[in-house]
C-alpha positions as a Markdown table, in Angstrom:
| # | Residue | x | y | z |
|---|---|---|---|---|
| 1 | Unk | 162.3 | 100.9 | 18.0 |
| 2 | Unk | 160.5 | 98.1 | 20.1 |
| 3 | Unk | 162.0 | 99.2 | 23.4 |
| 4 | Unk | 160.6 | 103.0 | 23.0 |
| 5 | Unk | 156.9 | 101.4 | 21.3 |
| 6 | Unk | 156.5 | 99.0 | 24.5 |
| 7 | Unk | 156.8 | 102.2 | 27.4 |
| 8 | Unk | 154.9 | 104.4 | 25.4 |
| 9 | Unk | 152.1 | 101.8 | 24.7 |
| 10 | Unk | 151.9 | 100.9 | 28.4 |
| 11 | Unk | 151.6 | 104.2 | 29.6 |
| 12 | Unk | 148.9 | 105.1 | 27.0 |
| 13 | Unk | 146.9 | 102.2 | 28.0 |
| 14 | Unk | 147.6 | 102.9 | 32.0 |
| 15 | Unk | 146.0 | 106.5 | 31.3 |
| 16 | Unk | 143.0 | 104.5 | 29.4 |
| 17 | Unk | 142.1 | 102.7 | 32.4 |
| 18 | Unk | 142.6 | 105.9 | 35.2 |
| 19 | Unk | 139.7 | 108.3 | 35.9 |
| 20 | Unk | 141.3 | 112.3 | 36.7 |
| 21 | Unk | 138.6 | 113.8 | 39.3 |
| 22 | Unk | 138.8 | 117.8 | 40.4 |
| 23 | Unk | 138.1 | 117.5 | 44.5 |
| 24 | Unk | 137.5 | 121.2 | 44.8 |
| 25 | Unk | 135.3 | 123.0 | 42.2 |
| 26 | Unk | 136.8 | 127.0 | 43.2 |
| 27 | Unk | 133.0 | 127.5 | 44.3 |
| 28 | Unk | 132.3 | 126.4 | 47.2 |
| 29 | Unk | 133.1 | 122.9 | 49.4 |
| 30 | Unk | 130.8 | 120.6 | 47.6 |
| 31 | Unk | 132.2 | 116.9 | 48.2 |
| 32 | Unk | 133.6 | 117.7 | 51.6 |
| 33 | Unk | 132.9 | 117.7 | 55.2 |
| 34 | Unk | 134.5 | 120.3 | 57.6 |
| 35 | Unk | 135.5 | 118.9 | 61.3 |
| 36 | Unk | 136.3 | 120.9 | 64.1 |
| 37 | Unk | 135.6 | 124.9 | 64.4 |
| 38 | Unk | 138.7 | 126.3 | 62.5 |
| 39 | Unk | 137.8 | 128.3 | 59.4 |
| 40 | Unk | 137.5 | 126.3 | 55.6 |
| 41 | Unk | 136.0 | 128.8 | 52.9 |
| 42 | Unk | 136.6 | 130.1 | 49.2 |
| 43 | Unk | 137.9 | 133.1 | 48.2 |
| 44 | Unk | 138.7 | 134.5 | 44.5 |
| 45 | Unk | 138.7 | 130.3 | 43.6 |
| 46 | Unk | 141.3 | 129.0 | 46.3 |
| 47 | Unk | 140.1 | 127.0 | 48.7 |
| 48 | Unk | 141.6 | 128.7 | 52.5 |
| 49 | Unk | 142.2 | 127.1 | 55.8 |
| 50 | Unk | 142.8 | 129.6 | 58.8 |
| 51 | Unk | 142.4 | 129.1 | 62.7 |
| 52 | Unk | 139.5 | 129.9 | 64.6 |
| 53 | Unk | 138.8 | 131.0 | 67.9 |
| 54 | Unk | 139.7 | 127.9 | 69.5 |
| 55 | Unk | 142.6 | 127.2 | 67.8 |
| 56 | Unk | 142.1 | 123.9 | 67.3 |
| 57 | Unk | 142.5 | 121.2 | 65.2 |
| 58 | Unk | 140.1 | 121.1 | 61.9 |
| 59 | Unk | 140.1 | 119.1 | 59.4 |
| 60 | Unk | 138.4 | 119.2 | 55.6 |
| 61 | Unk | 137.7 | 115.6 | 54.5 |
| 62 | Unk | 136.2 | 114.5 | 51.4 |
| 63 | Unk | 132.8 | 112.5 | 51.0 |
| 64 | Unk | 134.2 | 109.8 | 49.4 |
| 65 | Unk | 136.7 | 107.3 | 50.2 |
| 66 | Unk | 139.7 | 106.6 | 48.0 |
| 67 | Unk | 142.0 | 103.3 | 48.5 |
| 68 | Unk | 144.3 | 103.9 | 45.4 |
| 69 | Unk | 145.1 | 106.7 | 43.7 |
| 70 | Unk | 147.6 | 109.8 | 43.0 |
| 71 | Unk | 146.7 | 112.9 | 44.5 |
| 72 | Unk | 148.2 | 116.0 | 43.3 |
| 73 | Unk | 147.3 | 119.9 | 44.9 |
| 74 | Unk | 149.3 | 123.1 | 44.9 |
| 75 | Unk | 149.5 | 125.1 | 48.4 |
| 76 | Unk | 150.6 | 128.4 | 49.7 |
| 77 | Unk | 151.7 | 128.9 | 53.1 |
| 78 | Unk | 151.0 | 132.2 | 55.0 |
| 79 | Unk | 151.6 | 132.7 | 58.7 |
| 80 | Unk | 152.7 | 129.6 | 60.3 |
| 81 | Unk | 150.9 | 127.3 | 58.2 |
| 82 | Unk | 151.4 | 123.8 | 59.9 |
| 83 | Unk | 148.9 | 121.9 | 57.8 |
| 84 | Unk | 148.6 | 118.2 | 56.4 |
| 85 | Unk | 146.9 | 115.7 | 53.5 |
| 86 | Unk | 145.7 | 112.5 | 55.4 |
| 87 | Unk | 145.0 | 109.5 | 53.6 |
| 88 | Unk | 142.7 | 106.4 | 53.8 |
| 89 | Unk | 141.6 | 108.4 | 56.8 |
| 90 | Unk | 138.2 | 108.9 | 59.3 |
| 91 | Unk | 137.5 | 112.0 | 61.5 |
| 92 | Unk | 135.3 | 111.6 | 64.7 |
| 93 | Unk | 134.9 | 115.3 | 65.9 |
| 94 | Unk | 138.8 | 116.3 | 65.6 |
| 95 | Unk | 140.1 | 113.1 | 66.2 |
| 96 | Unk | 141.4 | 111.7 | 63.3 |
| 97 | Unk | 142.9 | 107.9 | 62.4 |
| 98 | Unk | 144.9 | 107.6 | 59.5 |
| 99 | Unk | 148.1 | 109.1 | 58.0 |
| 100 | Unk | 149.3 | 111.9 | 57.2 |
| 101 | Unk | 151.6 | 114.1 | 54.3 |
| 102 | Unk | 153.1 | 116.4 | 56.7 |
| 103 | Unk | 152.5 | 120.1 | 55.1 |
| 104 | Unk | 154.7 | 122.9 | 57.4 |
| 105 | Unk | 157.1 | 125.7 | 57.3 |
| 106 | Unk | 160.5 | 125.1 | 56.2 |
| 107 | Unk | 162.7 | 123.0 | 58.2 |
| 108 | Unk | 159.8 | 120.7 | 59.3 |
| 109 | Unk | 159.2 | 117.6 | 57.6 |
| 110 | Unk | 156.9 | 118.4 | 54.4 |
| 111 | Unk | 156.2 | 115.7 | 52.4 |
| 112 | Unk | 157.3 | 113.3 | 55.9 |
| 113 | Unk | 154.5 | 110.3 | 57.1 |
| 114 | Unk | 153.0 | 110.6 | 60.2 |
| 115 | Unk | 150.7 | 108.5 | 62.5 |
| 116 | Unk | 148.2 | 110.8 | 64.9 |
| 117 | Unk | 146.8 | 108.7 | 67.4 |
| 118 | Unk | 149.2 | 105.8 | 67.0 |
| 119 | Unk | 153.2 | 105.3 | 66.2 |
| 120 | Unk | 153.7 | 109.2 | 65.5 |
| 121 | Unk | 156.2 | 109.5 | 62.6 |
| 122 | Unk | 156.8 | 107.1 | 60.4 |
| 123 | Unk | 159.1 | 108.5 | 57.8 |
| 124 | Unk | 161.0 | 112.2 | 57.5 |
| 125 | Unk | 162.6 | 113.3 | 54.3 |
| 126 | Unk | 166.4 | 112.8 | 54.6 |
| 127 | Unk | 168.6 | 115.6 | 54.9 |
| 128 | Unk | 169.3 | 117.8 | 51.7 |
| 129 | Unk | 165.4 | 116.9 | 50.4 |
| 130 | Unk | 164.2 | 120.2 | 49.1 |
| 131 | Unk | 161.9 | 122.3 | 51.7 |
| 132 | Unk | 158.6 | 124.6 | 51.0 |
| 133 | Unk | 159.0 | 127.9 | 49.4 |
| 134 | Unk | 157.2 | 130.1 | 51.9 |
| 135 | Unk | 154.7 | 132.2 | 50.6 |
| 136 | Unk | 155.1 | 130.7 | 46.9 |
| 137 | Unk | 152.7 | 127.9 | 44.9 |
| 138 | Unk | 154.3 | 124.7 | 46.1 |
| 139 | Unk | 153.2 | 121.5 | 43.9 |
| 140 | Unk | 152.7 | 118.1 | 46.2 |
| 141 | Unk | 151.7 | 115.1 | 44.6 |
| 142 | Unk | 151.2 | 111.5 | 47.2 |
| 143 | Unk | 150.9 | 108.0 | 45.3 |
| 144 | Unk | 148.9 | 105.4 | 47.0 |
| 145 | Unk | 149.4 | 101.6 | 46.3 |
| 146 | Unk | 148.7 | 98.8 | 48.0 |
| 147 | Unk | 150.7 | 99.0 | 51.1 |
| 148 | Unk | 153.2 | 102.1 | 49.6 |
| 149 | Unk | 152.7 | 105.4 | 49.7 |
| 150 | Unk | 155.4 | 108.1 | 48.2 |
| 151 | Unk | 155.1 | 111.5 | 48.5 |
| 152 | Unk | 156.6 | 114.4 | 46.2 |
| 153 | Unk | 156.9 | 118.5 | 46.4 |
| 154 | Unk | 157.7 | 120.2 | 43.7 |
| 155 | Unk | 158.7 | 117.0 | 41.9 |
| 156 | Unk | 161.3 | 116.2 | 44.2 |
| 157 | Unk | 160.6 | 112.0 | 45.4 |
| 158 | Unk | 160.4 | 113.1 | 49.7 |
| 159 | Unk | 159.9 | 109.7 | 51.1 |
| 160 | Unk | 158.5 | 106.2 | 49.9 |
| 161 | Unk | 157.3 | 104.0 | 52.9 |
| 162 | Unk | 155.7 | 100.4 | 52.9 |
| 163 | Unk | 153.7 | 99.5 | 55.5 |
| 164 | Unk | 151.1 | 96.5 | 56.2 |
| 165 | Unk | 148.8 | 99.1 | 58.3 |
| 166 | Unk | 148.0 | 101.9 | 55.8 |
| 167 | Unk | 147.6 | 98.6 | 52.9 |
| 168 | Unk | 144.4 | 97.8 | 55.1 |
| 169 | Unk | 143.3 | 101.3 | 55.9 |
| 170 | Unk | 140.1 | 102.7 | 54.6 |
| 171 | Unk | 138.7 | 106.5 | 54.5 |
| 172 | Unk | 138.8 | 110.0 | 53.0 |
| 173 | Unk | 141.5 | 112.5 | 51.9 |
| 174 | Unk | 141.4 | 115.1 | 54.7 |
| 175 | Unk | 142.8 | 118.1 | 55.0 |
| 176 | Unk | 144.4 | 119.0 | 58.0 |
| 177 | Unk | 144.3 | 122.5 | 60.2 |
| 178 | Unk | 146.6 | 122.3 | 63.3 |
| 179 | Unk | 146.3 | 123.3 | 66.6 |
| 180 | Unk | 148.1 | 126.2 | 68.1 |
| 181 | Unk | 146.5 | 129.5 | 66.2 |
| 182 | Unk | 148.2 | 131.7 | 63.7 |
| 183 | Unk | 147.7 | 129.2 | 60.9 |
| 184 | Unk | 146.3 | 129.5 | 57.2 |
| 185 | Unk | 147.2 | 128.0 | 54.5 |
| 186 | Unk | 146.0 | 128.5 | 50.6 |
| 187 | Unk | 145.3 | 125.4 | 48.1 |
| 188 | Unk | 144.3 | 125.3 | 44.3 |
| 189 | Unk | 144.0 | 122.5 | 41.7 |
| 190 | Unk | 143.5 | 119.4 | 44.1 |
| 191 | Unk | 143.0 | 116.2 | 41.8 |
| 192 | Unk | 143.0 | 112.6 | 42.1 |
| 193 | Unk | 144.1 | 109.6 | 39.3 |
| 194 | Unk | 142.0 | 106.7 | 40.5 |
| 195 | Unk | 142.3 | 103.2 | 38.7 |
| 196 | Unk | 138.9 | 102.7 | 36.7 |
């Protein structure tokens, strides 16, 4: 009875002290910050990314900074759909330094860690992980800790990388748009868990 009392108690008390915020609102982009000239609206209460004219990179980052925390969002992929969730991350135009949760078309490393502007990637899923269901709901969560960082899709574990450099990196979550044209991609229900 004591081994089942102690989990359950912990747990309970780790959900007293977390704080669950909604980062899009289904209205409008409120919290955020758009870089770069690719599309970022709201339609019918999803939040869309599509390329623009100059099929560039864009990215949709939000106001505040998070350090630790769990993130968890459900996207839909249409056309190409090459996208990404950067963490502790800083935009400058559409330059961006931080990391990112690779978000692509099957066969291309969702849910891998990647570097822009610095050591490229850091971490792919292994062979046999699951891969995006195109043009269905997919479910991504990240975890944030200290120096670790795991990511999930569809409640599959993808990858779980420690590393000294994202433990002292600072900044947003930022959505990514990539270059190349033909993209847009569909999210719904993004949330964070932050430590209180």
């Amino acid at each position: 009875m004591k081994r089942i009392f102690l989990p359950l108690f912990l747990m309970g008390l780790m959900a007293a002290y977390a704080q669950e915020t909604e980062l899009f609102n289904g209205s409008n982009l409120d919290g955020w910050t758009v870089y770069g000239t690719e599309k970022w609206y709201v339609e019918d209460g999803l939040l869309v990314c599509e390329s623009g004219p100059d099929k560039g990179y864009g990215y949709l980052a939000t106001n505040a900074h998070y350090k630790d925390f769990e993130l968890t969002l459900e996207f839909l992929q249409e056309a190409d759909g090459n996208s990404g969730v950067f963490i502790r991350s800083t935009v400058e135009g559409t330059k961006v330094s931080g990391w990112q949760v690779e978000v692509a078309p099957p066969g291309s490393d969702t849910g891998g860690i990647y570097e822009s502007y610095g050591r490229g990637w850091l971490i792919k899923p292994e062979a046999g992980k699951p891969d995006v269901k195109m043009g269905q709901w997919n479910t991504m969560k990240i975890r944030v800790s200290g120096d670790t960082v795991t990511s999930y899709l569809n409640g599959v574990e993808m990858v779980t990388l420690t590393d000294e450099k994202i433990g002292a990196g600072e900044g947003s979550i930022a959505l990514q748009i990539h270059d190349g044209g033909g993209i847009k991609v569909k999210w719904r229900n993004i949330r964070v868990v932050t430590p209180m």
